[in-house]
N, C-alpha and C positions, 0 to 999 in steps of 0.2 A: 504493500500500500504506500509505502513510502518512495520506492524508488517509481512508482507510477503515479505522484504527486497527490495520490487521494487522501494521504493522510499526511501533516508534516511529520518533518521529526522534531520540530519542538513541543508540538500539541504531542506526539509522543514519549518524551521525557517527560511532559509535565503528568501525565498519565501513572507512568511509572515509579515520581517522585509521592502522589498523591496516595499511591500503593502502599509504599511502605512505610510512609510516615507513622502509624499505630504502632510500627514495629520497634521503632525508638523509641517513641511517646512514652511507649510501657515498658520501656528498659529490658525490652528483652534478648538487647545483645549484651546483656551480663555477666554467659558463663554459666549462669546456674541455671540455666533451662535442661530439662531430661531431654535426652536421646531424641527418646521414643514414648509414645503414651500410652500407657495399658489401660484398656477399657474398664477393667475391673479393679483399677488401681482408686484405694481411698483416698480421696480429696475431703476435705472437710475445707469447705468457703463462707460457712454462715459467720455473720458478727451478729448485729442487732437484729437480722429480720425477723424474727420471732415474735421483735415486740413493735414490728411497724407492720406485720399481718395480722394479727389482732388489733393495730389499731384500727386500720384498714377496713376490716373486718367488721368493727364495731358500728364503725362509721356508714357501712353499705345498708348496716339494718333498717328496713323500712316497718314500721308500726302502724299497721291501719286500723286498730281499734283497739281501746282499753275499755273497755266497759266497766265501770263500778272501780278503776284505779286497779286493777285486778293484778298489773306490775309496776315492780319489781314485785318477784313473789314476796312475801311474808314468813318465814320458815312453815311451811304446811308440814300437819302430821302424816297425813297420804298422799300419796301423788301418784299419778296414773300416767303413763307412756305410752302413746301407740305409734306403728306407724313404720315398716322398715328405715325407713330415713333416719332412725331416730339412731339404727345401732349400725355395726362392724359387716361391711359384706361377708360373704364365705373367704376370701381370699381377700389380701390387700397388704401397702393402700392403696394403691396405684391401678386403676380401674382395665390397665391392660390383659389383668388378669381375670377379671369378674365377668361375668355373660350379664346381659340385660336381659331379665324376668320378667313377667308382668302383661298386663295387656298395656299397648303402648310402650309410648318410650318411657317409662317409669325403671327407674334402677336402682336394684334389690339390697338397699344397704345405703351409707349417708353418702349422699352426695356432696361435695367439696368444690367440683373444677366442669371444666368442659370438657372436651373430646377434639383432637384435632390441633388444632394449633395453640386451644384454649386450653389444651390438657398442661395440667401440674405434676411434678413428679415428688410425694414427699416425704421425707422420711417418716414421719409416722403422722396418725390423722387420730384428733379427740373430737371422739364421737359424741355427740348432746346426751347418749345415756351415760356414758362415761364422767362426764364433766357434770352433771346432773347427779352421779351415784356419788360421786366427790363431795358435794355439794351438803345432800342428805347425808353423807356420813356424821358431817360436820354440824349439821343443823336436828338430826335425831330425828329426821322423815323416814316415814318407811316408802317403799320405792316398788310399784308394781309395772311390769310392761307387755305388753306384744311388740311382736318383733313382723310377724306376718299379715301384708296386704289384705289377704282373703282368710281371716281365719275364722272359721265358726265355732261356737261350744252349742251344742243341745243338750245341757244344762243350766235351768231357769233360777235353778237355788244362788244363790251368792255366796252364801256360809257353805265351804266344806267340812271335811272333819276335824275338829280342835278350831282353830282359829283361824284356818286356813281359806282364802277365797277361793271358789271358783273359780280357773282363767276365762276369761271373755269381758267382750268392751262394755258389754253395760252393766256386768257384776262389780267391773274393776270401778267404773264409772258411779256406780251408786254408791260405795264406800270412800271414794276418794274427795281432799279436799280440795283437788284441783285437777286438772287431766291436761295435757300437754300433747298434741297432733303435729306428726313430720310426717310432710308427704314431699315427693320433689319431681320434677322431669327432666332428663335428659336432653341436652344441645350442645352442637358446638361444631366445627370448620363445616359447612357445606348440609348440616343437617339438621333443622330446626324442627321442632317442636309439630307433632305431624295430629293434634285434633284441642279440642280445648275442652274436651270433656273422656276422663276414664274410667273403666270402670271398676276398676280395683276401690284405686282411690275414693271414686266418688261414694261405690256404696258402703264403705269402710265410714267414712265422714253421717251415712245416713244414720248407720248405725253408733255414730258416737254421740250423734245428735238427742241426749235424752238429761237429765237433771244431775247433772255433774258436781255439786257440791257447792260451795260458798263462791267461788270463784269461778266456776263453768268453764269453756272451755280456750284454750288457746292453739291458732296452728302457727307451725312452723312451715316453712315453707323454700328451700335451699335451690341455688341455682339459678334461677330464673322463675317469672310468672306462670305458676298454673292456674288456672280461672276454670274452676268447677262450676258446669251448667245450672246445679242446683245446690253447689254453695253448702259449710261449714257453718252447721247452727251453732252462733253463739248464746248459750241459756244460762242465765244468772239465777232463774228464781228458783 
């Protein structure tokens, strides 16, 4: 290109100067660079980001209703968890590992990141029951959950034997003094969000939909916007 006048060779030099300038920038003709780089070789590069993704974090939360000041909780004696969203996939944390369950793009376990170029890779992920069972340790909550989208009990009793509840959402729901909902959907490079109504989730929500205790109900919602056709009764009385 050059010796055929299409390109000069200064607009070429300049090219080439503009190339390697990072490479000085960053001192990395110091000598101390490796060889070679192994793929599996331990890097540790974190400094503060730990605590500028939880601020991050904090800051993205959006609150579209409190009803009756319902948060910050209050130390409750029960609490009720539904909701895969809420706990640890089968495998993780890093979603390249996990299948998407569900009807819908609904993904079976908490969601954190996107997919695609949106994906994060991290070293470990605290899941809301995790950081929620931390929480109750501290506070002397007792902590009931589901874990599964579609789970049914055909048992109407609430009392087990001794002291024990029945698992399901509206046994949990009727002794609890508060109930906690994570649902999420899945998105990210080139594949968005493919209905705005599910029906794991939604009939999961029908069912949570009953006289939840002093506080009634809260959802969680990771990810991105799901917009249930028939909507998360919020019930205080």
């Amino acid at each position: 290109m050059v010796k055929n006048e299409s390109l000069s060779l200064q607009r070429l030099n300049d090219m080439a100067i503009r190339n390697i300038i990072p490479y000085y920038q960053l001192h990395l003709d110091n000598g101390k660079q490796p060889a070679t780089v192994g793929e599996t070789d331990y890097v540790d590069v974190r400094a503060n980001h730990s605590r500028r993704i939880r601020e991050n974090g904090a800051k993205s939360i959006v609150l579209l209703k409190n009803t009756r000041s319902a948060l910050p909780l209050r130390k409750p004696r029960i609490m009720g968890v539904f909701g895969a969203n809420a706990g640890a996939a089968v495998a993780g944390p890093n979603y390249a590992y996990n299948p998407i369950t569900g009807s819908g793009p609904t993904y079976d376990g908490h969601l954190a990141t996107g997919t695609g170029s949106g994906q994060a890779s991290f070293p470990l992920l605290v899941t809301p029951l995790a950081a929620l069972a931390f929480r109750a340790l501290q506070d002397g909550t007792m902590l009931r959950w589901i874990l599964n989208d579609t789970y049914t009990s055909t048992d109407t009793s609430a009392l087990g034997a001794g002291t024990g509840v029945v698992p399901g959402y509206v046994n949990y729901a009727q002794v609890s003094d508060v109930c906690l909902v994570f649902i999420n959907a899945l998105a990210g490079e080139g594949e968005d969000r493919t209905e705005l109504y599910n029906d794991n989730q939604d009939v999961q929500a029908q069912q949570w939909a009953v006289k939840g205790g002093e506080d009634g109900f809260s959802v969680g919602a990771s990810s991105r916007d799901l917009r249930l056709s028939k909507t998360v009764s919020i019930r205080t009385e």
